[in-house]
C-alpha positions in Angstrom: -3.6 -18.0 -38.5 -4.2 -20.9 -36.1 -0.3 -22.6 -37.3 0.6 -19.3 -36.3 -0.7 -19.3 -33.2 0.3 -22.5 -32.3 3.9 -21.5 -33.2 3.9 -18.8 -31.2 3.2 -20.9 -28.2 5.5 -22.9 -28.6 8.2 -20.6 -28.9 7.0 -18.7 -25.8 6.6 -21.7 -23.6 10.0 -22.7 -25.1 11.5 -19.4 -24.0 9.8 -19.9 -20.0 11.3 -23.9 -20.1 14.9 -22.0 -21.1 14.2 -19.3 -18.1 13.7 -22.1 -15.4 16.3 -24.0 -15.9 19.6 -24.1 -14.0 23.6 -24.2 -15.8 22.9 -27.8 -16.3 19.9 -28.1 -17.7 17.7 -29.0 -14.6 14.2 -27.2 -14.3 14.3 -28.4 -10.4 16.7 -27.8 -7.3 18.2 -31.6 -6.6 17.9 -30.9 -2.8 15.5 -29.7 0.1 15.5 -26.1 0.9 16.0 -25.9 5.6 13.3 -23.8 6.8 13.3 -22.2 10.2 10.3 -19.6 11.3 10.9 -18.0 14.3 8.0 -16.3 15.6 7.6 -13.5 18.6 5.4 -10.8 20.1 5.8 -6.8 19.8 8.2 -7.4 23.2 10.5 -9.7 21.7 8.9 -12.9 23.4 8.8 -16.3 21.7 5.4 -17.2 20.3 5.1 -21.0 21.9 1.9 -23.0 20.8 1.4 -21.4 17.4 0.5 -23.4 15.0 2.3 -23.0 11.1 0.9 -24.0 8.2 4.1 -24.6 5.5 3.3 -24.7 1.5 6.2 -25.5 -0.5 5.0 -24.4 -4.1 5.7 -26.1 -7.5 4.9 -25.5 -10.9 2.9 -28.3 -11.1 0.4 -27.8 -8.1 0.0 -31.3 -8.1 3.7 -31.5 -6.5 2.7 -28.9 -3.7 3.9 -30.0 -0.2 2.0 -28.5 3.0 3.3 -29.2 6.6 1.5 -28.6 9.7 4.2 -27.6 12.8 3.3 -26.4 16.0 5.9 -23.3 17.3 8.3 -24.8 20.6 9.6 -22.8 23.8 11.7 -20.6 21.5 8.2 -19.6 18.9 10.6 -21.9 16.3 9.6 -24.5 13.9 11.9 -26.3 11.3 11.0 -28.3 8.4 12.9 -29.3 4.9 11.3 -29.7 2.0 12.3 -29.2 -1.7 10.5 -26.1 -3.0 10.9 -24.2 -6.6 8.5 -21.7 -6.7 7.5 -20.2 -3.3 6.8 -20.9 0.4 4.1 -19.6 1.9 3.5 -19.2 5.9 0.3 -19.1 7.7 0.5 -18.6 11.4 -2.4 -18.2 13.6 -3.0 -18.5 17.3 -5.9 -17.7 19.7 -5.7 -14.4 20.7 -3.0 -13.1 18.0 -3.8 -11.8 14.3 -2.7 -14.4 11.6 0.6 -14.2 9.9 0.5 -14.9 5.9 3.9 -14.1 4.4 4.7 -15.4 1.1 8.6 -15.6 -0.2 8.8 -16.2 -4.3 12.2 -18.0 -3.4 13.6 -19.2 -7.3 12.0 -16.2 -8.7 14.3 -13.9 -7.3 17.1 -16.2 -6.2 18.4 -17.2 -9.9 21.5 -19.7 -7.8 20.1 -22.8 -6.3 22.8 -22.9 -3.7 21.3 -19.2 -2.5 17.8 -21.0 -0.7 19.6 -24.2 0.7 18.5 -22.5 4.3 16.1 -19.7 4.6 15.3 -18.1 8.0 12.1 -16.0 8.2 11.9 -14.3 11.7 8.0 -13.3 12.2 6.0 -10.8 15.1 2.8 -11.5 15.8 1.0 -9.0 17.8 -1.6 -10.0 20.5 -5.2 -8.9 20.3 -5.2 -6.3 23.6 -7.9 -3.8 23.1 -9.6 -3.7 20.3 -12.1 0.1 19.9 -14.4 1.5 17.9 -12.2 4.4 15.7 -12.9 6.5 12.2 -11.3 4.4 9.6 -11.5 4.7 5.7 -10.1 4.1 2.8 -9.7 7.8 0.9 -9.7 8.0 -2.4 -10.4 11.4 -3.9 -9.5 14.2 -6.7 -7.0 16.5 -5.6 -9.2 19.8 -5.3 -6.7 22.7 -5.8 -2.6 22.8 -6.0 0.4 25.5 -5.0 -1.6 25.8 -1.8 -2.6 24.0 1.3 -5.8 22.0 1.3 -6.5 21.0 4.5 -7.8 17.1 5.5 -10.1 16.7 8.2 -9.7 12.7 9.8 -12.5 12.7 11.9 -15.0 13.8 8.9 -13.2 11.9 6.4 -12.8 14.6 4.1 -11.3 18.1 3.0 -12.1 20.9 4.7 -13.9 23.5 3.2 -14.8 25.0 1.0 -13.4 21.5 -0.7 -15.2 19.3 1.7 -17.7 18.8 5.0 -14.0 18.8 7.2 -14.0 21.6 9.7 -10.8 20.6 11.6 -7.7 20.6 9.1 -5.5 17.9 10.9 -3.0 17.9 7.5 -2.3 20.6 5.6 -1.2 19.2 1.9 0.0 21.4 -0.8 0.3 19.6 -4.0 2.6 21.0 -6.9 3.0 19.8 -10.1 5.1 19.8 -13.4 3.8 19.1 -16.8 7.4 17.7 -18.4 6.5 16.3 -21.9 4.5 13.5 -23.2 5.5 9.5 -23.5 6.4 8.3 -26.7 7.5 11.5 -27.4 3.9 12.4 -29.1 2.4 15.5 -30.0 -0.6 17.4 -28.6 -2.1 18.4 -31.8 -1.7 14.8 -33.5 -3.4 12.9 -30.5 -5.8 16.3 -30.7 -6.8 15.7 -34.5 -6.8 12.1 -33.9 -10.1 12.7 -30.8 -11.9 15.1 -33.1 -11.8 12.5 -36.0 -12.7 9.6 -33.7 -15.8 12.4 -32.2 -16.8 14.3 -35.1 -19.8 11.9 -35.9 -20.5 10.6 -32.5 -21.0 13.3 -29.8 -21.9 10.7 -27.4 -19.2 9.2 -27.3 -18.1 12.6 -26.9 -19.8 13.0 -24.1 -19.1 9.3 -22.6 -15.1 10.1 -23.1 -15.0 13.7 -21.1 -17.6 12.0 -18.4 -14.9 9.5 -17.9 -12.4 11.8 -17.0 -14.0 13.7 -14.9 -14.8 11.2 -12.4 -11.2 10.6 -12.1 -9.7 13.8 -12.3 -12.4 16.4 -11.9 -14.2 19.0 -14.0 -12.4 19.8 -17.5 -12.5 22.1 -20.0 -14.4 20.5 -22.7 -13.5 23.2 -25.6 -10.8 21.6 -26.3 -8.5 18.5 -25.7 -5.8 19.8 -23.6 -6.5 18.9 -20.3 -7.5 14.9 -21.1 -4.7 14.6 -23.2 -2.5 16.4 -20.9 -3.9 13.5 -18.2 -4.2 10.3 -20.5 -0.7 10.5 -22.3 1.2 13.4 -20.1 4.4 13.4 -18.2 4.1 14.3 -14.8 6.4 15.3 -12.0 5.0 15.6 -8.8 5.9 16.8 -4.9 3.1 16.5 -2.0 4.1 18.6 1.2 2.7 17.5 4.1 2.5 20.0 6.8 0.5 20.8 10.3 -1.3 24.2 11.5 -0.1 23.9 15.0 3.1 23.5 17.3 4.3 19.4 17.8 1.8 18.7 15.9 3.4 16.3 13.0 4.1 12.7 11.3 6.3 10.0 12.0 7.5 7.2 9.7 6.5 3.6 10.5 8.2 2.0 8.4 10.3 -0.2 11.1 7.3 -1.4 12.5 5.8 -2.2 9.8 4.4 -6.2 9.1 3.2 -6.2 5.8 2.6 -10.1 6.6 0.4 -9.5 9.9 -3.7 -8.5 10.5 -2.8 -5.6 12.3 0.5 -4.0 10.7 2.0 -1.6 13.4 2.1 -1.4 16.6 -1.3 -1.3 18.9 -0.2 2.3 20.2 1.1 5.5 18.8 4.7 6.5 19.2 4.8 9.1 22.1 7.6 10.8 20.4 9.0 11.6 17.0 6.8 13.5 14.8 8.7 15.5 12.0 6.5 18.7 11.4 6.3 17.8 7.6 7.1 15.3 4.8 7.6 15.9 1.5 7.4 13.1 -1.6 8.1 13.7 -5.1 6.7 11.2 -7.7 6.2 11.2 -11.4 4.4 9.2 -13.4 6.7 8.1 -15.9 10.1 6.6 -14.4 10.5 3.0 -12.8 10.0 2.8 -9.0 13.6 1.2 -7.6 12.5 2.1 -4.1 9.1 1.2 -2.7 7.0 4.3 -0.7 7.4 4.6 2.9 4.7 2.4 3.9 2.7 3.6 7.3 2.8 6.6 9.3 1.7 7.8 12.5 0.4 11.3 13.0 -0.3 13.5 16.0 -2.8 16.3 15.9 -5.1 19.0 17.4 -2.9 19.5 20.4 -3.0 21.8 22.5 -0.1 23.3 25.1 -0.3 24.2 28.5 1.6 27.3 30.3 4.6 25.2 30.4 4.4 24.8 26.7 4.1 21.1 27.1 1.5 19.0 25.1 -1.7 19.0 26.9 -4.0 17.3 24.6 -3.6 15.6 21.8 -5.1 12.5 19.1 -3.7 9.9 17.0 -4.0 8.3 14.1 -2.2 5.6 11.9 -1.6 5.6 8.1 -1.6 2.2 7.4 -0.9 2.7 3.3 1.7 4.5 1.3 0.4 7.9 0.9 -0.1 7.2 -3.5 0.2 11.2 -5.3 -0.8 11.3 -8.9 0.5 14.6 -9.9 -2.2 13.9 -13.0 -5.1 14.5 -10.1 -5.6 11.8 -7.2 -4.5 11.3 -3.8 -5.0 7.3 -2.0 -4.4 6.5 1.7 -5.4 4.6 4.5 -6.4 5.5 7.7 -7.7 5.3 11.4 -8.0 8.0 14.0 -9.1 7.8 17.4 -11.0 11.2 18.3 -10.7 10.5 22.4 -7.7 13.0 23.0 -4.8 11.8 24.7 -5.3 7.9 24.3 -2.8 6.2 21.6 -4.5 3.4 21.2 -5.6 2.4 17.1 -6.3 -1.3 17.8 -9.0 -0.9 15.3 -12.2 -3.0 15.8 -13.4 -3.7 12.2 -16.7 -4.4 13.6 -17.1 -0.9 15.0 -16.1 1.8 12.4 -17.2 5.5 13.5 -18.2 6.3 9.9 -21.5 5.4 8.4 -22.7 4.3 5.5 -19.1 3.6 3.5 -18.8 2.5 0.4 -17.7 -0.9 -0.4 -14.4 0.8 -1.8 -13.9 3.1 1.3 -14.0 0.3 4.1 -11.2 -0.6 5.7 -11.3 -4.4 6.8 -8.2 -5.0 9.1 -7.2 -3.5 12.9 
């Protein structure tokens, strides 16, 4: 057993030595990769005075290379170094939020000739005005489908009957389409297999449906249709997201988004924009070539004047791809600022309006 073992690593770290080299042989680029970082604010101006931390990233740690630059006039630093793994940027400032962007260059750039000069342009955002808001992490069984459930911000939760929410700001109807099961297996083999494995233990019985039902809510524990149906089920999936009243609606983020900075989008809400719904279809069981959309901003409770012109209304920001299981779970992100009329979601993580989170439900940047 233990030659065996030793064989087999052998052969695997045979196959990564193989993977890592180059068209002549060479695990190693045989020249420095240029670097420029150019760094500016959410108006275009040059970051001056910042100061860059550079990692150039080996294999062998012990060959890691770190520089310490300081931004110019322009926000720009430059620096050459010869790097086969991945660079990694920290930026920081007083009175900005940190930049760290990492960039697995060789992983993804097979040629060598491909990261001779790599330009990373970076925004980082000032702190302005930082405010106490309703943030949270929301993680939660989906409580009914092929209607609308309505999600109340401000209490964190659904509204009821599903929840303490009393002010639907969404309205989100999940559908869903049981569309075989992977490895093309059966119900009533995997079903025969459970009752075997539980017929002389009906605590682990017991255990196994209690498990399930944290994740995915109450089940019919006759039989084993629904946890079967959930462990080894293919699901397709579409989440509608819709709003109860006029220009009320969501707007997508993505072009503002900085998955590298503290504070990801903008410190303000857009003032215009908002599609009255989204829809996203998932499944469960095909690859993922495109990533989610991943932040939103959403405007709601408004109310019109005579004119029909927006009198009041509040913000929030989604700062998460909205995640669907079709199998029974919704995940996003959020803060909302219940003052009506002010845009501002510079979140101060000090200052959360909800008490008493969980560990799991607190959201730790602005």
């Amino acid at each position: 057993m233990k030659t065996n073992t030793m064989k087999l690593n052998y052969l695997m770290m045979a196959a990564m030595s193989l993977a890592l080299c180059d068209c002549k042989g060479s695990v190693e680029p045989d020249f420095k990769t240029d670097v420029k970082v150019s760094i500016k604010d959410g108006n275009d101006t040059p970051v001056e005075g910042a100061e860059v931390k550079l990692l150039f990233s080996h294999y062998d740690q012990a060959k890691n290379v770190t520089h310490l630059l300081t931004t110019d006039t322009t926000g720009t630093v430059r620096e050459s170094e010869k790097v086969v793994t991945s660079l990694l940027v920290n930026v920081e400032k007083p009175g900005y939020y940190p930049l760290r962007y990492e960039r697995a260059l060789i992983r993804m750039d097979v040629d060598w000739k491909k990261i001779r000069e790599f330009e990373l342009p970076l925004i980082m955002r000032q702190i302005k005005q930082p405010i106490p808001l309703h943030a949270k992490k929301f993680s939660a069984i989906i409580p009914d489908y092929d209607k609308p459930v309505g999600f109340d911000f401000e209490a964190g939760d659904w509204v009821a009957p599903h929840g303490k929410g009393k002010s639907p700001d969404m309205l989100l109807d999940f559908e869903r389409m049981l569309v075989g099961y992977r490895g093309e297996l059966k119900y009533e083999d995997m079903a025969k297999d459970l009752e075997s494995i539980h017929s002389d233990n009906p605590r682990k019985k017991e255990t196994y449906f209690k498990g399930m039902e944290k994740l995915y809510g109450k089940m019919d524990r006759s039989d084993y249709r629904q946890t079967i149906n959930i462990n080894a089920g293919k699901w397709d999936g579409k989440l509608s997201v819709t709003f109860p009243n006029p220009q009320e609606g969501i707007a997508d983020a993505k072009k503002d988004y900085c998955h590298y900075s503290k504070l990801t989008l903008p410190h303000e809400a857009y003032p215009e924009g908002y599609s009255k719904d989204l829809h996203i279809k998932t499944d469960n069981h095909t690859p993922k070539n495109t990533p989610p959309d991943p932040a939103y901003f959403v405007r709601t409770r408004v109310t019109l004047d005579d004119k029909g012109e927006i009198a009041s209304a509040n913000y929030t920001k989604i700062t998460s791809p909205i995640h669907f299981d079709p199998r029974g779970r919704i995940e996003f992100t959020y803060v909302f600022n219940p003052t009506p009329n002010d845009r501002n979601l510079e979140f101060d993580t000090s200052k959360n309006k909800f008490a008493d989170l969980k560990f799991e439900e607190r959201v730790v940047n602005p």
